[in-house]
C-alpha positions in Angstrom: 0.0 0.0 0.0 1.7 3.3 -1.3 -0.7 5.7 0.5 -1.5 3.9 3.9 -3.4 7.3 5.3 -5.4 7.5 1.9 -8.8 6.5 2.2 -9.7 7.2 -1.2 -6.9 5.1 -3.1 -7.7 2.5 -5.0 -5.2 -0.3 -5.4 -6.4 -3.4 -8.0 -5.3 -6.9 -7.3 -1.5 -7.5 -8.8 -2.6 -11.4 -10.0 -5.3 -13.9 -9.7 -6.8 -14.3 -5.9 -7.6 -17.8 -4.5 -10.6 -17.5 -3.2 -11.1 -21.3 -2.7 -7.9 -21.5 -1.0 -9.1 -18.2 1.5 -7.3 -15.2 0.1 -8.9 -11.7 -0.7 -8.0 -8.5 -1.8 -9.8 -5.2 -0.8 -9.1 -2.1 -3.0 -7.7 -0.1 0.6 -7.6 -1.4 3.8 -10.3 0.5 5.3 -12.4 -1.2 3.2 -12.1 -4.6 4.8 -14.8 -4.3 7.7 -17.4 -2.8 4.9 -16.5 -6.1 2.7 -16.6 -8.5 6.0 -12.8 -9.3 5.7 -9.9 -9.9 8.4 -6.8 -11.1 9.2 -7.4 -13.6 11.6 -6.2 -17.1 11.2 -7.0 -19.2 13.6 -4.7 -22.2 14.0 -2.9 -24.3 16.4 0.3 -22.7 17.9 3.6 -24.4 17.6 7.0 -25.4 20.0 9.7 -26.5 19.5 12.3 -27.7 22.7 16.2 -26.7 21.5 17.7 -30.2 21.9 21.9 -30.0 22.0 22.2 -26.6 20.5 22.0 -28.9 16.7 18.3 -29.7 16.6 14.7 -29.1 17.6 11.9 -31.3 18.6 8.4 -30.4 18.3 7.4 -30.4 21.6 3.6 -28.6 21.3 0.8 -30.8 22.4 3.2 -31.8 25.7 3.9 -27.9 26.6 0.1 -27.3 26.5 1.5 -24.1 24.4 -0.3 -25.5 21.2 -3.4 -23.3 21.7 -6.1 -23.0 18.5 -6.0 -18.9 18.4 -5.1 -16.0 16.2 -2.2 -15.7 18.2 0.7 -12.7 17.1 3.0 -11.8 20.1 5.2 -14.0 22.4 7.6 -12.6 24.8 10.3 -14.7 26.8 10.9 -13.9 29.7 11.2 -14.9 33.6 7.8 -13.7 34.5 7.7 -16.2 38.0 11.4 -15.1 38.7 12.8 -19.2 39.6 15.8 -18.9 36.7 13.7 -20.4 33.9 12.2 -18.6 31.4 8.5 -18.5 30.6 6.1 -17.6 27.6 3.9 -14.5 27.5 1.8 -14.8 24.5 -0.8 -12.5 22.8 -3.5 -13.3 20.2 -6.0 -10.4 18.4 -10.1 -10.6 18.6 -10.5 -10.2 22.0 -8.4 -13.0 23.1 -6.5 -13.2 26.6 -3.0 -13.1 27.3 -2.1 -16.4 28.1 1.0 -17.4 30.6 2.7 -20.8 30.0 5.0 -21.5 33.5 8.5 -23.5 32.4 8.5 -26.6 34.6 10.8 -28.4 32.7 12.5 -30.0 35.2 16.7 -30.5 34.3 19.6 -30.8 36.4 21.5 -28.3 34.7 22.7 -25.3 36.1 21.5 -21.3 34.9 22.2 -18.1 35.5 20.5 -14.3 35.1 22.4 -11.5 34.5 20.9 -7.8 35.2 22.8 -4.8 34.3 23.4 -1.4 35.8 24.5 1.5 34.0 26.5 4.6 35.1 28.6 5.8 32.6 26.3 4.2 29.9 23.1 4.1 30.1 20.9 3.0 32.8 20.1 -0.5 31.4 23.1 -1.6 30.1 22.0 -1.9 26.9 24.5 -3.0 24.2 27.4 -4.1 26.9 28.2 -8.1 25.6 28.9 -10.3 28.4 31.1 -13.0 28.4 30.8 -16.5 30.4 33.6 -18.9 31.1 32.6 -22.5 32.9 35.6 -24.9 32.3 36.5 -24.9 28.4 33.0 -23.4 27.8 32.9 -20.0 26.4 29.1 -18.1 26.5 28.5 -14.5 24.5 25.4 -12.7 25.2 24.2 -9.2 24.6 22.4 -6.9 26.5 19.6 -6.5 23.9 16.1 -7.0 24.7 13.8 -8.8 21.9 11.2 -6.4 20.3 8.2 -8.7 19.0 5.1 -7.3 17.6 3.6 -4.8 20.6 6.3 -5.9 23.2 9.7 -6.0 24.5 11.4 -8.7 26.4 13.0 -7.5 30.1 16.4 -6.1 30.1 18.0 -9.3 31.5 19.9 -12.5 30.4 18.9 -15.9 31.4 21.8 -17.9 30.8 21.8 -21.9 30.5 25.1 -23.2 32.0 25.1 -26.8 31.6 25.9 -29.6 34.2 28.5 -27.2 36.2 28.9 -26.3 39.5 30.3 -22.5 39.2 31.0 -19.6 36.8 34.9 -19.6 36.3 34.9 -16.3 35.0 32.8 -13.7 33.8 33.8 -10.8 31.4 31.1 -7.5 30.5 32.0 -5.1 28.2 30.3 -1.5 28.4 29.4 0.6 25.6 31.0 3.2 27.8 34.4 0.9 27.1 34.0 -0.1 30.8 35.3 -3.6 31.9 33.7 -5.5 34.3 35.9 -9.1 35.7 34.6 -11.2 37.9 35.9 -14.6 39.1 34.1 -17.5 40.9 31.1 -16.9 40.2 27.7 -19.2 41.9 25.2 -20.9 39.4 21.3 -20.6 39.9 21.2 -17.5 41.0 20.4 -13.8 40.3 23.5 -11.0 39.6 23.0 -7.7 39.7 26.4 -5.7 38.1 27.0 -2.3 38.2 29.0 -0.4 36.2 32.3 0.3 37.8 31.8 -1.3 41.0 34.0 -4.4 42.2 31.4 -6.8 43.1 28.1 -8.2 41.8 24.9 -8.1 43.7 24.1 -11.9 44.0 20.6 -12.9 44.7 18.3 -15.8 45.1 15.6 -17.2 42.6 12.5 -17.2 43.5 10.8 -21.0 44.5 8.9 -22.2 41.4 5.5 -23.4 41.8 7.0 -27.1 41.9 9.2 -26.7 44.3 6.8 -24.8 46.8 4.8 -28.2 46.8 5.3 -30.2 50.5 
């Protein structure tokens, strides 16, 4: 559409429409409620479980996540704060926002990573942090998703594998700060901030599981 703002333009169909198949073309878009046409495509919702770092496996109708709806944003994130992050997802038409809780339940280790600016800015975002756990090297950067009408958190949630400390952790500031930390503990929260010696280090929260007598 050249003229988005443009009630009045007229744009004709570019090829032959499949009607039978579903698809439509309206003139301008602010015709489609006057012709009875949307966007809305309801289907089932997919997921897929990273498996090695190499592969996927569809992993749907077991995460419950496979919901029939017009669904269009999804946002990862820690909502219940236990180290593992969740799925926040939106769908148009009136749906709800729908939750799903991670209770996969793994023995490996994680960590999260918040940032505090002082010479950059407040958030920390663009600083690339740098995780060593024996001959395992992990890059991240401080760069929140954008999905369609929403932002992930300004955090990192950080798998670790089967290991029992950080060796070493390494955060680069836009500012050109450094930040070097050694010895770090797994499954837990850390808090940097910029220029300062030491890391806030914090608990998770209990997950819903693990609240259970």
């Amino acid at each position: 559409m050249t003229q988005p703002m443009n009630r009045n333009a007229k744009i004709p169909a570019i090829g032959d429409v499949a009607e039978e198949d579903g698809e439509f073309w309206v003139d301008n878009p602010f015709l489609m409620p006057e012709k009875g046409e949307n966007l809305s495509a309801f289907e089932r919702n997919r997921m897929y479980l990273n498996h090695g770092g190499e592969t996927f496996v569809e992993a749907s109708a077991l995460s419950a996540a496979d919901i029939n709806s017009d669904s269009r944003g999804a946002m990862a994130a820690d909502f219940d704060r236990d180290g593992r992050p969740d799925l926040l997802v939106s769908s148009i038409g009136g749906g709800p926002l729908r939750l799903f809780l991670n209770r996969f339940d793994d023995d490996n280790a994680r960590v999260t990573i918040e940032l505090r600016g002082t010479k950059t800015n407040a958030l920390g975002i663009g600083a690339r942090v740098m995780i060593e756990c024996g001959d395992q090297k992990i890059f991240r950067d401080m760069f929140p998703a954008n999905g369609f009408m929403g932002m992930e958190p300004t955090e990192l949630v950080i798998g670790l594998g089967p290991v029992e400390k950080i060796d070493h952790m390494n955060i680069r500031w836009p500012s050109g700060e450094v930040s070097d930390f050694h010895d770090l503990p797994v499954n837990k929260r850390i808090t940097v901030t910029e220029g300062e010696t030491l890391p806030r280090v914090g608990p998770y929260a209990p997950s819903a599981e693990t609240d259970k007598p």
